[in-house]
Each structure stands twice: as C-alpha cells, then as structure tokens.
C-alpha positions as CSV (number, residue, x, y, z in Angstrom):
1,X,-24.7,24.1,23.8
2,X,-25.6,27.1,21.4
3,X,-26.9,26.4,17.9
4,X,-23.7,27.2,16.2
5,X,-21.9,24.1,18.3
6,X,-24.4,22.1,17.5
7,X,-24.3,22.5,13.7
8,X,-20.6,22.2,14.2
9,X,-20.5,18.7,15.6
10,X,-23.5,17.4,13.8
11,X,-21.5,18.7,10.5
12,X,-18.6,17.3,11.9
13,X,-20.1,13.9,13.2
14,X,-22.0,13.9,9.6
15,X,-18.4,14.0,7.7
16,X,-16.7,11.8,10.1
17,X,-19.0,8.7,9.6
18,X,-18.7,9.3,5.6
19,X,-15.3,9.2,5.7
20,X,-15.3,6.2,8.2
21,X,-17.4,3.9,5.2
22,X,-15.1,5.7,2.5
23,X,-12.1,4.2,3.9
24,X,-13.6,0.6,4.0
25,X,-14.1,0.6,0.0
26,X,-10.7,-0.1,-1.5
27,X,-9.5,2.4,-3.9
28,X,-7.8,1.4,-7.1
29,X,-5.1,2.7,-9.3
30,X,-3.5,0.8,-12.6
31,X,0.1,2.0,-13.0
32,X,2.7,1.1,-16.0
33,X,5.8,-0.5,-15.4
34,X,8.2,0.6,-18.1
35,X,10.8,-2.4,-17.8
36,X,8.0,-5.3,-18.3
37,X,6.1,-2.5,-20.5
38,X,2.7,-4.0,-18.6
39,X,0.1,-2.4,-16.3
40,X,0.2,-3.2,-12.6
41,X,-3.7,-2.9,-10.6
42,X,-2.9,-1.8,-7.2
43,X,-5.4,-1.4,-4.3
44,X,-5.1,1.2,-1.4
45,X,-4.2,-0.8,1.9
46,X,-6.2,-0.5,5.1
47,X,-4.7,0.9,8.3
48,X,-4.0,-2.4,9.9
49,X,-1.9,-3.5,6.4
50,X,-0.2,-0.2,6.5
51,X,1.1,-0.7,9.9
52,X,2.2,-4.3,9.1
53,X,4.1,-2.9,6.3
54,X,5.9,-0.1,9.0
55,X,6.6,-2.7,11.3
56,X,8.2,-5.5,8.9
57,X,11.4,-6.6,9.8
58,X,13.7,-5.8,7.1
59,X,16.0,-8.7,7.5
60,X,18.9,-6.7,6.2
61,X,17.0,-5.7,2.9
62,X,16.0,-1.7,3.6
63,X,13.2,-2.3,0.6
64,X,11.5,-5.1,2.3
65,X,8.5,-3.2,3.6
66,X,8.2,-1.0,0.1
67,X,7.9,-4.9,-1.4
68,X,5.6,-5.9,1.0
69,X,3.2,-3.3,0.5
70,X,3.7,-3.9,-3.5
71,X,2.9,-7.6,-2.9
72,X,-0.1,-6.8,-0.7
73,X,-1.7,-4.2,-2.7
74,X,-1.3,-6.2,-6.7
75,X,-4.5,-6.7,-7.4
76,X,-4.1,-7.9,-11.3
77,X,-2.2,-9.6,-12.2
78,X,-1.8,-10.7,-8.2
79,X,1.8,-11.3,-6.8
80,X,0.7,-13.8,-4.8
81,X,-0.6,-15.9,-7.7
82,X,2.4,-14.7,-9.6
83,X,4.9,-16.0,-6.9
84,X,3.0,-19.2,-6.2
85,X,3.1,-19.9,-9.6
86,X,7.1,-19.5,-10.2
87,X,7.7,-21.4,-7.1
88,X,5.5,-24.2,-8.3
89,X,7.4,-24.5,-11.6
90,X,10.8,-24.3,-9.6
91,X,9.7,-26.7,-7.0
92,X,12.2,-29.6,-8.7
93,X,15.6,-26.7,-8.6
94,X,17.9,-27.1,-5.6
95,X,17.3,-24.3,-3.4
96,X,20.6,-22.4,-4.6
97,X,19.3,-22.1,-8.2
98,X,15.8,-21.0,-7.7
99,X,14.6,-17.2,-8.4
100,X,12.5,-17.0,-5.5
101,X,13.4,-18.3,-2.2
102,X,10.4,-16.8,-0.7
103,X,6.9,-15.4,-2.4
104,X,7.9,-11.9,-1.8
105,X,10.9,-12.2,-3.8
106,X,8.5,-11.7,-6.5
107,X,9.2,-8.2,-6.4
108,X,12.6,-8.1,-7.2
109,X,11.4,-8.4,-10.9
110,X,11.0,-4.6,-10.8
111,X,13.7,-1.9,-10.8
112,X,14.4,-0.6,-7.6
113,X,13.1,2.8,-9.0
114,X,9.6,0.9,-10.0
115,X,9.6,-0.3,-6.8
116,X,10.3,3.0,-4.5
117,X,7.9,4.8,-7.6
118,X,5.3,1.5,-6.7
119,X,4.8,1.7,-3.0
120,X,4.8,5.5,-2.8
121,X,1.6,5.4,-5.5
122,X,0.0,2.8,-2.7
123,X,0.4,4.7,0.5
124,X,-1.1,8.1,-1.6
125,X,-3.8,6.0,-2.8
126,X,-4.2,4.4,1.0
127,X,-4.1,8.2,2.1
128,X,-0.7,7.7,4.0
129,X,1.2,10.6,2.4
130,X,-1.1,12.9,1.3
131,X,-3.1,15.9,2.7
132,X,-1.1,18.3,5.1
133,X,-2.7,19.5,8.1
134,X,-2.8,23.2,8.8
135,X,-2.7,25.8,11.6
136,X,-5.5,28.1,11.2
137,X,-5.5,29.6,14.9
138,X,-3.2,29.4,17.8
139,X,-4.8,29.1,20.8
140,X,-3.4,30.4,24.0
141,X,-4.7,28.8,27.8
C-alpha cells in the first residue's frame, strides 16, 4: 500500500472512530411550543430508537410513530412522567371518560403541526434527515 493510502485510511479510520463516540453522547435541543407557550427539551435518538420509531405499528393513527419519537426523545419536562402522572390522577374515571387511554396519548396535547414540526427537529438532531451525500467521481469497471 503506497503512503498516500495509508494516510487515506488512517485519516479515515481516525474520523470514523470520532464519529462512532460522537454519536453515543446525546445531543440536545430545547424548542417552544406556541399553543402551551412552554419549552420542550428533546434529546437526539440512537439508531436502535430510530428504527423502533420506523417500524411502529400505527394502529390506524398515521402520526403514531412522529408521537413515539416525541415521547421518547422529551427530556424536560418528560412525557413519560407527564403521562404517568395524568393517568394516575384519572385512575378513578371509567375508561370512556379518561384523556389518555395509553401513555403515548400524551402527545395529543400538541397541534398536529407541533407535532410533525416536533419529530422532524428530533430525527435532524439524531442525524436522520440531514447531510446529503454527493457524487464526486463516477467510476467505470
């Protein structure tokens, strides 16, 4: 291997492994939500979180994996503690009269806007929609 491959691959290997500990730290991002006028703390989702989110059944509701990926990445104040919380207090309620029938319904507080506007802030910050990959050469065999 000539001098210049080697640089090339030990650059390359060098950049690789950087990006490979990069992507185990959590990003974070605060966002407004203009109908509850408050702040929402998201985190970036790993790959394993994203995919769970792709793969989510959306039990008739074409939303359901934008909310999952909302509820999953609320860092403060936490849908989960939100949701737990609510379903606590409504605990007593037939099941016909309470808000949330599940702990994702917790979501549904937002406007669907928020919530399209929501999950597409997480998969940037996750890096699953941004950076576009570019031809620089065609190669022919």
């Amino acid at each position: 291997m000539d001098n210049e491959k080697k640089r090339t691959l030990a650059e390359f290997s060098r950049r690789a492994l950087q990006r490979l500990k990069n992507k185990k730290i959590p990003k974070r991002q605060t966002l407004h939500i203009p109908s509850m006028d408050m702040d929402l703390t998201i985190r970036s989702l790993d790959y394993g979180e994203i995919m769970e989110c792709m793969t989510l059944e959306d039990n008739g509701d074409i939303k359901r994996s934008d909310k999952y990926s909302i509820y999953l990445a609320a860092m403060e104040p936490s849908l989960r503690d939100v949701a737990k919380e609510i379903m606590a207090q409504e605990a007593e309620l037939p099941p016909e009269e309470r808000e949330l029938k599940e702990p994702l319904d917790i979501v549904n507080m937002f406007d669907l806007s928020e919530i399209t506007q929501i999950a597409t802030a997480i998969m940037e910050l996750s890096g699953a929609m941004n950076g576009e990959v570019t031809v620089v050469e065609d190669l022919k065999k």
